[in-house]
N, C-alpha and C positions, 0 to 999 in steps of 0.2 A: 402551389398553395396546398399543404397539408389540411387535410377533413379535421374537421376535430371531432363530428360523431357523425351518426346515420341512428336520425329516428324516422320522424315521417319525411325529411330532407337531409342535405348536407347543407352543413355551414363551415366554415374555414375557415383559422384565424385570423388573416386580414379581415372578411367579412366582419365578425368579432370585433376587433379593433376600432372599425368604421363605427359601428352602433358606440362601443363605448365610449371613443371621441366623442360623437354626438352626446352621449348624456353629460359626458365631463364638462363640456363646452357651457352648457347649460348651468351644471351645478356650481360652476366657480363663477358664474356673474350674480350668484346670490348668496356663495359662502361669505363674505363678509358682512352679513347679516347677523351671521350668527356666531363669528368670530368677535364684530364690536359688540354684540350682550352678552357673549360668555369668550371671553379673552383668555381665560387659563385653559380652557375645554378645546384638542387639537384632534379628536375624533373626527370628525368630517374636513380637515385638513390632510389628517391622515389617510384617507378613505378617493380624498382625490388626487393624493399623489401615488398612491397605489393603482387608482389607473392608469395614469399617464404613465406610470410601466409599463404595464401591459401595452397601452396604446403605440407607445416607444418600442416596441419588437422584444421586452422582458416576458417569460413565459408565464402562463395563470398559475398563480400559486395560491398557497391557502391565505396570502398575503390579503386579495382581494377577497375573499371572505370574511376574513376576521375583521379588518377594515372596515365592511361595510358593514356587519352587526353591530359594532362599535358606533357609527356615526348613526343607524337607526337606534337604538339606546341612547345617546345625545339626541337625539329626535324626542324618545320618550321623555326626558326628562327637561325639555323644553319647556320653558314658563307661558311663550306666545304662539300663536300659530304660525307665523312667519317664522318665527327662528325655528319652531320646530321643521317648518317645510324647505329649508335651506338646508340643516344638518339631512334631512331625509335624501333631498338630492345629492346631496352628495356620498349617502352610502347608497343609492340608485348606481350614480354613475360607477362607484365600483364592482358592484353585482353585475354589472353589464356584460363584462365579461365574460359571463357565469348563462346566458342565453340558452335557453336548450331549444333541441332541435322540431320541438313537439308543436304541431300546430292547435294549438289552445291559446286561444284568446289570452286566458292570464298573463302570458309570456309576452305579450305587446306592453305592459309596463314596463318592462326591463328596456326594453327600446325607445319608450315615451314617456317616462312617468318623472323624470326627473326635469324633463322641459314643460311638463304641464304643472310641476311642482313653484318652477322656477316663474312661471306666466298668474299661479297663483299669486306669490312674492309680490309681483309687480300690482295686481290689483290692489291687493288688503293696501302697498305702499303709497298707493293713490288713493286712498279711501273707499276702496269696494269697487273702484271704474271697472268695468267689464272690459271694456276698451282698450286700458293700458295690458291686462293680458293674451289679450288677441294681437296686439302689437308682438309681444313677444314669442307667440305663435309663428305669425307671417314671418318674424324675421327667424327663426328654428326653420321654419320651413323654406325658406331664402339658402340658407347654409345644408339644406341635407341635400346629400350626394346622390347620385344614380344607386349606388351600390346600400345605401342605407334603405332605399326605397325600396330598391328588389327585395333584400328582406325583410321587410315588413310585409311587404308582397307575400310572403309565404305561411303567414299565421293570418286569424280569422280577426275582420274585424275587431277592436277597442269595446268594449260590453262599455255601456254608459249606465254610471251608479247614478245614487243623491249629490255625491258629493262633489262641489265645484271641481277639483281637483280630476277627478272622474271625468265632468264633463268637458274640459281643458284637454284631459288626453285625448278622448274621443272627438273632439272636434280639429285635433293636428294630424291623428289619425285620418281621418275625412281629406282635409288638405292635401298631405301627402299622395295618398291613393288617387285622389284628382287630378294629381300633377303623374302620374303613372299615367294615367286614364288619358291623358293630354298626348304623354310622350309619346303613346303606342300610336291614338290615333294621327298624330303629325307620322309619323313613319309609314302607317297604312296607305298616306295621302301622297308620299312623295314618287 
């Protein structure tokens, strides 16, 4: 497993890959959000098949940058909040990639923000249910892996803003680390 950097850690590109499956996985259950209100607009269609290169063993190129600027700009110019938050995941999941090795908080978006973007979707889609995006929580955190968990394991806690979105990360963030917090102690026990 080749390093990809040494800041305060190592990450590796499998490592890499993991996280940005995880956000891609996310961001394409709610790209057709924003593909049925802007059908000509293939910026965040672009932006998730740009990771599933990456993801697919293709190397990070500036492919996945430009892609995901592009799909947060079809974010900007979003008429609804949901479509804006659909295009946004999906230039999430391509910046994922793009992870640095830096333990600061901010850097837990890149790893989370496009499943708590996608657990938003699901609310406003229900009328505001809090519910329906906690659903889409448990089941993100159903599907994260061992190897997703360790690194998230390695940056500080999710900082919780105002904004729903905010608290969505931070509360899968919580999840996750719980189910860490599980794993070690079942293996302390055995």
């Amino acid at each position: 497993m080749a390093s990809v950097a040494v800041g305060d850690f190592e990450l590796t590109m499998d490592e890499l890959r993991v996280v940005a499956r995880f956000a891609t996985e996310s961001a394409e259950e709610v790209l057709p959000i924003f593909e049925d209100a802007v059908p000509g607009d293939h910026r965040p269609r672009s932006a998730v098949e740009a990771a599933w290169e990456f993801i697919n063993g293709a190397q990070r190129t500036k492919l996945q940058r430009v892609t995901s600027l592009e799909a947060h700009r079809a974010a900007k110019d979003a008429t609804t909040e949901m479509v804006a938050l659909a295009a946004r995941s999906a230039g999430d999941a391509a910046s994922a990639a793009y992870l640095h090795p830096i333990a600061k908080a901010s850097q837990v978006g890149h790893i989370l923000r496009a499943t708590a973007s996608a657990a938003r979707v699901a609310e406003l889609n229900a009328a505001d249910d809090h519910s329906a995006g906690e659903s889409v929580i448990n089941r993100a955190a159903e599907r994260a892996t061992p190897v997703l968990i360790d690194v998230l394991c390695r940056y500080p806690v999710a900082t919780t803003a105002n904004s729903r979105v905010a608290q969505l990360m931070s509360m899968l963030d919580a999840v996750l680390r719980a189910e860490r917090v599980s794993e070690v102690r079942g293996t302390l026990e055995e």
